[in-house]
C-alpha positions as CSV (number, residue, x, y, z in Angstrom):
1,X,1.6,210.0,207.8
2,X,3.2,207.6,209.6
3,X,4.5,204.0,208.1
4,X,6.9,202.6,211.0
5,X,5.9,199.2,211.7
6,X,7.0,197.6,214.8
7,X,7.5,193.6,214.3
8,X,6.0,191.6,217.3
9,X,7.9,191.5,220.1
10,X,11.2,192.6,218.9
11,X,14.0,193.8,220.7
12,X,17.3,196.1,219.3
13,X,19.8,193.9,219.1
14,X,22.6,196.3,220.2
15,X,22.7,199.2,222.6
16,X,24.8,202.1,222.6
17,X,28.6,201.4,222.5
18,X,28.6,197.8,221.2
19,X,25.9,199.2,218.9
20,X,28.8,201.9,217.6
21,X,31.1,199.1,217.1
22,X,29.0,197.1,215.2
23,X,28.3,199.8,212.7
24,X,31.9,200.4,212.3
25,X,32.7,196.6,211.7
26,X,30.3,196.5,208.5
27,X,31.0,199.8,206.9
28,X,34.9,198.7,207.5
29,X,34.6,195.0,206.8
30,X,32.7,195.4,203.8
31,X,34.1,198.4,201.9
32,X,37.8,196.2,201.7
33,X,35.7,193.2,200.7
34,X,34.1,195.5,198.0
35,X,37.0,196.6,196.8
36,X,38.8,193.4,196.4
37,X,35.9,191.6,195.2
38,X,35.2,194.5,192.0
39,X,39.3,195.7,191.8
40,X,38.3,198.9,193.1
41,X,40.4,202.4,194.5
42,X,39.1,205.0,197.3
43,X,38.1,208.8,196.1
44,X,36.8,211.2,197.4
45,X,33.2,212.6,195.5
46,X,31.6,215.8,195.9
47,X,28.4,216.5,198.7
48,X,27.0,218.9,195.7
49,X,27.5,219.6,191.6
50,X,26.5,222.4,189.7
51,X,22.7,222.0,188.4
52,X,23.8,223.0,185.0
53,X,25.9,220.2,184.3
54,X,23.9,217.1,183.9
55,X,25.5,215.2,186.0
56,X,22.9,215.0,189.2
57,X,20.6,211.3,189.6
58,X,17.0,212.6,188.8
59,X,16.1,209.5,190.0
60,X,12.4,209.2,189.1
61,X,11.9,212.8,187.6
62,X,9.8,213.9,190.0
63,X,11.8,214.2,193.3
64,X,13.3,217.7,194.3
65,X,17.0,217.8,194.8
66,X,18.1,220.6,197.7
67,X,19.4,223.6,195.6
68,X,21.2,226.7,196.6
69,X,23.5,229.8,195.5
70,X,27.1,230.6,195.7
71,X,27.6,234.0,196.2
72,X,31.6,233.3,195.4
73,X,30.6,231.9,192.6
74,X,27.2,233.4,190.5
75,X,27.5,231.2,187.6
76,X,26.8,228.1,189.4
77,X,23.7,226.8,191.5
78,X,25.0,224.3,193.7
79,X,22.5,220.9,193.9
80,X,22.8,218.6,196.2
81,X,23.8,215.3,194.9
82,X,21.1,212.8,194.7
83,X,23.5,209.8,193.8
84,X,26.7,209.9,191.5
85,X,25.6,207.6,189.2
86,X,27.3,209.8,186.5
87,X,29.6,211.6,188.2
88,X,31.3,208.3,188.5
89,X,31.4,207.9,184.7
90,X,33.2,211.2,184.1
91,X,35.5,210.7,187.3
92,X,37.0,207.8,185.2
93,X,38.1,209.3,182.2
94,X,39.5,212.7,184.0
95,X,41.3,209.8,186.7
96,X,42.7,208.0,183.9
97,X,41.2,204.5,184.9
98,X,41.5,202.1,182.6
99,X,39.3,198.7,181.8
100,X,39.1,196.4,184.7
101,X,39.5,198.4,187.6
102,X,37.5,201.1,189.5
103,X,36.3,203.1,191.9
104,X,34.2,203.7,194.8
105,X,33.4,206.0,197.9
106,X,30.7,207.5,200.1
107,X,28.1,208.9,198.9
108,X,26.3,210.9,201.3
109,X,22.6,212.3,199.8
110,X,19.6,214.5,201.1
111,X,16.3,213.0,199.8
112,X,14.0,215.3,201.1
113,X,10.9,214.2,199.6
114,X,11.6,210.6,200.7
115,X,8.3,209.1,202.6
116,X,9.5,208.1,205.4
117,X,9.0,204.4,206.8
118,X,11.4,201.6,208.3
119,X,14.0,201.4,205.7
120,X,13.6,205.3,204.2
121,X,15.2,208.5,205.5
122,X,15.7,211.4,203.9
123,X,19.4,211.0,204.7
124,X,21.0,208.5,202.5
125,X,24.5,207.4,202.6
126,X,26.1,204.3,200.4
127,X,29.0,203.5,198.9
128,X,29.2,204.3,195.4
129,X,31.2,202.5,193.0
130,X,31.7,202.4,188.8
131,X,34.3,200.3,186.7
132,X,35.6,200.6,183.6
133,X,34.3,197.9,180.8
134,X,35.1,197.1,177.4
135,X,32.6,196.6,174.9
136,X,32.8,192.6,174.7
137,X,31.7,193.1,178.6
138,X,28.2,194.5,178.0
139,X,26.1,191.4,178.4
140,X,24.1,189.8,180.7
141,X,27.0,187.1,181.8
142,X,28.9,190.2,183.1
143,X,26.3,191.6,184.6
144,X,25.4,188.2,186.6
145,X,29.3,187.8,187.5
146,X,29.6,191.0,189.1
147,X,26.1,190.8,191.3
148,X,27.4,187.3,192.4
149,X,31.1,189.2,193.4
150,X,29.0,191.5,195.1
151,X,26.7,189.6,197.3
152,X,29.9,187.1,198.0
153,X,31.3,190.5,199.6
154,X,28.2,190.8,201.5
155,X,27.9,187.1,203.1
156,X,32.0,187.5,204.0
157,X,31.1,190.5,206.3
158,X,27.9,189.5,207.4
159,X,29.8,185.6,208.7
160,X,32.8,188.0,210.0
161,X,30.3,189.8,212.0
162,X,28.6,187.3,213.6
163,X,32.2,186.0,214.8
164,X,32.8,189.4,216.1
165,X,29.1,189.6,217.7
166,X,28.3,186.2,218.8
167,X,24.9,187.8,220.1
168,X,23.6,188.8,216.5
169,X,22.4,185.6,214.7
170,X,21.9,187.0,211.0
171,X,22.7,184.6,207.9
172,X,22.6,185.4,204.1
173,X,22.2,183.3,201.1
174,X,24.8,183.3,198.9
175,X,22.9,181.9,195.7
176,X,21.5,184.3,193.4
177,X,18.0,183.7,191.6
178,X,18.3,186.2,188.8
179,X,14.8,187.1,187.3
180,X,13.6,189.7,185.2
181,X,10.8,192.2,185.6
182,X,8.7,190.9,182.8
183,X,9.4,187.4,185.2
184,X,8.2,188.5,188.0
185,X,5.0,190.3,186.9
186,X,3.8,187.3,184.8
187,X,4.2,184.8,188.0
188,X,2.0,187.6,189.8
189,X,0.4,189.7,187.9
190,X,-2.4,190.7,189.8
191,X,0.2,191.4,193.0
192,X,1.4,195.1,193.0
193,X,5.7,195.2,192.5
194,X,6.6,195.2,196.0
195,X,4.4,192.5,197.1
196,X,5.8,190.5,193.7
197,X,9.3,191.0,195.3
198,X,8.5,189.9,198.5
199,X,5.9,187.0,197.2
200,X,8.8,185.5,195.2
201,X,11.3,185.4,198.0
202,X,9.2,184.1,200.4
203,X,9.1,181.1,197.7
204,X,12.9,180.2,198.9
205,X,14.5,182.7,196.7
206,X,16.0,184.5,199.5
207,X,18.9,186.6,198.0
208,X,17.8,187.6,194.1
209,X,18.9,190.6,191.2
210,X,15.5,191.9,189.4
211,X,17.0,192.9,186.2
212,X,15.8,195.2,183.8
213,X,14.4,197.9,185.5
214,X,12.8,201.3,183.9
215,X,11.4,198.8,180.9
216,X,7.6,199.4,180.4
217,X,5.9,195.7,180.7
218,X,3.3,194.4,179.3
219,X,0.9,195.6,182.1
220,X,1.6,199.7,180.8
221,X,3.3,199.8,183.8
222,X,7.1,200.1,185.1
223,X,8.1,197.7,188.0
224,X,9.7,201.0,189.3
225,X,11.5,204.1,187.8
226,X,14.9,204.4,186.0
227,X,16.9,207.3,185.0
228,X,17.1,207.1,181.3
229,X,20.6,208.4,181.4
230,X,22.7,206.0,183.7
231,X,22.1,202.5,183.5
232,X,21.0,200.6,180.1
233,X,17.6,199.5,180.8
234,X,18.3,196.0,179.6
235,X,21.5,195.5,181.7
236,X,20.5,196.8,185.1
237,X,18.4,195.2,188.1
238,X,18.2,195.5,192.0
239,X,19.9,193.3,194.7
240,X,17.4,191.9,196.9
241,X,17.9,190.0,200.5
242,X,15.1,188.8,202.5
243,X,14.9,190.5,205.6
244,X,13.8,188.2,208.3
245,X,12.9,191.0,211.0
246,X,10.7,192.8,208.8
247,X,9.7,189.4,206.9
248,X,9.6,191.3,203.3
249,X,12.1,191.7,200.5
250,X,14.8,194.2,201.4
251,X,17.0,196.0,198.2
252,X,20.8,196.5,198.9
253,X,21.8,197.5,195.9
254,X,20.5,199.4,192.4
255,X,23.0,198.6,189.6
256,X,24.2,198.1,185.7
257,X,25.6,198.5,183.1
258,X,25.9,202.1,181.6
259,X,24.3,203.5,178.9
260,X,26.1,204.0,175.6
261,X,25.3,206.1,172.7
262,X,22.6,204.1,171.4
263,X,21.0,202.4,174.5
264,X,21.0,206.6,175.9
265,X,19.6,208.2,172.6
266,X,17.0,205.5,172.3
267,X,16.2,206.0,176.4
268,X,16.1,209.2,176.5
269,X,13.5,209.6,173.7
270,X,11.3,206.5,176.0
271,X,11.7,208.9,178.6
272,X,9.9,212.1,176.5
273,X,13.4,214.1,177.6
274,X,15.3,214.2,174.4
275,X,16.4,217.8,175.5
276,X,18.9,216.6,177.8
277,X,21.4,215.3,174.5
278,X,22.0,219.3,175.2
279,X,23.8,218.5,178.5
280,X,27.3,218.5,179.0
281,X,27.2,215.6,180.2
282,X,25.3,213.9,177.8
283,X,27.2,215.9,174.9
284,X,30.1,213.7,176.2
285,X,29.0,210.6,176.0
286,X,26.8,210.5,172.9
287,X,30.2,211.6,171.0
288,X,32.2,208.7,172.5
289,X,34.2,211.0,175.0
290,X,33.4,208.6,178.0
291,X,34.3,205.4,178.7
292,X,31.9,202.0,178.9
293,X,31.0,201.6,182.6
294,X,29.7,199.8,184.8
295,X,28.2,201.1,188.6
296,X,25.8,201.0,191.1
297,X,25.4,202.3,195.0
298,X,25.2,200.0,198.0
299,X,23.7,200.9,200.9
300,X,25.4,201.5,204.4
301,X,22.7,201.8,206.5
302,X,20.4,199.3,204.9
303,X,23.2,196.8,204.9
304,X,23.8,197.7,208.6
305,X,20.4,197.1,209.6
306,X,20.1,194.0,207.4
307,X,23.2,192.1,209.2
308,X,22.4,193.9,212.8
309,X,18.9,192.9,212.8
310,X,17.4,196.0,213.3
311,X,13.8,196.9,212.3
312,X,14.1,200.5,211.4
313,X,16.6,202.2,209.9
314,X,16.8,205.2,212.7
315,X,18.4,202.8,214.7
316,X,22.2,202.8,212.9
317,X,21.7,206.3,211.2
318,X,21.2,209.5,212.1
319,X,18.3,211.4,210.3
320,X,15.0,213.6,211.5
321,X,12.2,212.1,212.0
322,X,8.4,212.7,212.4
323,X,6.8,213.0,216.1
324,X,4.8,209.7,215.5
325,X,7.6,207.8,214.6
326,X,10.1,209.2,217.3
327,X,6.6,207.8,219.6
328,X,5.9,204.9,218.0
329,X,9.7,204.1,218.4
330,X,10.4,205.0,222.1
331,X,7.0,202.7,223.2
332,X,8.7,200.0,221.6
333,X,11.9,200.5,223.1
334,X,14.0,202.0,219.7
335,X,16.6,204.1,220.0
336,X,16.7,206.1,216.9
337,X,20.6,207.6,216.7
């Protein structure tokens, strides 16, 4: 099935080259903006990690990460990652980071049951970061703080690029509206959760962080899935932007604050897997062996094709796509990469 949507009368703002060196402008404008704004160092992350261990981003439980064997090594069944939301966690103690400072890098993914539409591939790359906390930081305050840090790092690049590109005519807000889930589905309850997203910003919110996302609401229903075993469902949300081209809410950014032993024991049974307090992983952290965190993943492409202007993903990434869209595209005039 095919869900591109071509806005009226739109036009890719870059072609070939200066396209390229638009690209390259965000992903190395904003990842030293990151990193300053968050006190963050570079590593380097692994493509794959062993299924055994725990440590793979199960996202909603039903998606299926790409698996394969090692002959070198039969122990192991290598999984491609589908984030390192706790790979990042476990990074930090064997690094030796301490509270206050962090990491990040790129995470590159293969989603591959991913439905495909403007802003989803089933290649996903983003940078990945997770900093070390202390108890006293596990609030909501902190939580704010850091999302306004972040999207401060956002507007510097996107202003830098449109010096750089005086063609490309995109501007952010820098004010956060916070709101919660339970928020958002009382002020529209009969609206589905994307269409609550999008209704709210279109009422001048135009850069918000949805918190608390994986909590059932009142409706029976979850705004969208959480892992039960990464962030604290309490302390978590979504970075939103509107996205003029496309005129609908646009997510940057999934984030929070980690679970610790109580907020993961207490999720995990919420979640009907209590069998995973078996996994290394989560052997670790319910005994206090990892430190407090903090983390999320930002996306590259999507935060290319938010400052560029573009209305499809395909056009600053480089992904397969389905004969309809690869039509649909080319009658329009889109180069997908």
């Amino acid at each position: 099935m095919n869900n591109c949507y071509i806005p009226q009368g739109y036009r890719t703002p870059l072609y070939g080259y200066d396209m390229q060196r638009a690209i390259e402008f965000v992903k190395s404008s904003f990842q030293e903006n990151l990193k300053f704004a968050l006190n963050l160092r570079r590593v380097s992350a692994p493509l794959f990690v062993d299924r055994h261990s725990g440590l793979n981003d199960n996202l909603n439980g039903v998606e299926r990460p790409v698996g394969f064997d090692i002959p070198a090594v039969p122990a192991a069944t290598g999984e491609v990652v589908h984030s390192l939301a706790k790979w990042k966690r476990l990074a930090l103690k064997r690094y030796g980071f301490y509270p206050g400072n962090g990491l990040y890098t790129d995470m590159n993914a293969i989603r591959r049951d991913e439905s495909l539409d403007n802003i989803h591939s089933v290649y996903v790359d983003q940078w990945d970061w997770e900093k070390v906390i202390t108890p006293e930081d596990r609030n909501e305050d902190y939580l704010k703080y850091t999302v306004r840090s972040i999207v401060g790092a956002v507007c510097d690049t996107c202003d830098a690029l449109r010096r750089a590109f005086p063609q490309l005519n995109v501007k952010l807000k820098r004010e956060v509206s916070f709101i919660t889930t339970q928020e958002l589905e009382d002020l529209y309850p009969h609206l589905t959760p994307n269409e609550r997203e999008s209704a709210y910003m279109q009422d001048g919110h135009r850069t918000v962080f949805l918190m608390q996302i994986g909590k059932t609401l009142k409706s029976g229903q979850k705004h969208d899935g959480r892992a039960p075993d990464y962030d604290d469902w309490d302390l978590n949300g979504d970075i939103l932007m509107w996205n003029e081209v496309l005129g609908r809410a646009f997510e940057i950014s999934s984030m929070g604050i980690r679970v610790d032993e109580e907020s993961l024991a207490r999720q995990l049974e919420l979640a009907g897997c209590p069998e995973r307090r078996e996994l290394p992983f989560h052997k670790m952290l319910l005994s206090g062996e990892l430190p407090l965190t903090m983390g999320g993943g930002i996306g590259q492409s999507r935060l290319c094709m938010l400052m560029l202007g573009c209305c499809h993903i395909g056009e600053v990434q480089v992904s397969l796509w389905d004969q309809e869209t690869q039509a649909v595209c080319a009658g329009a005039g889109i180069r997908l990469l």
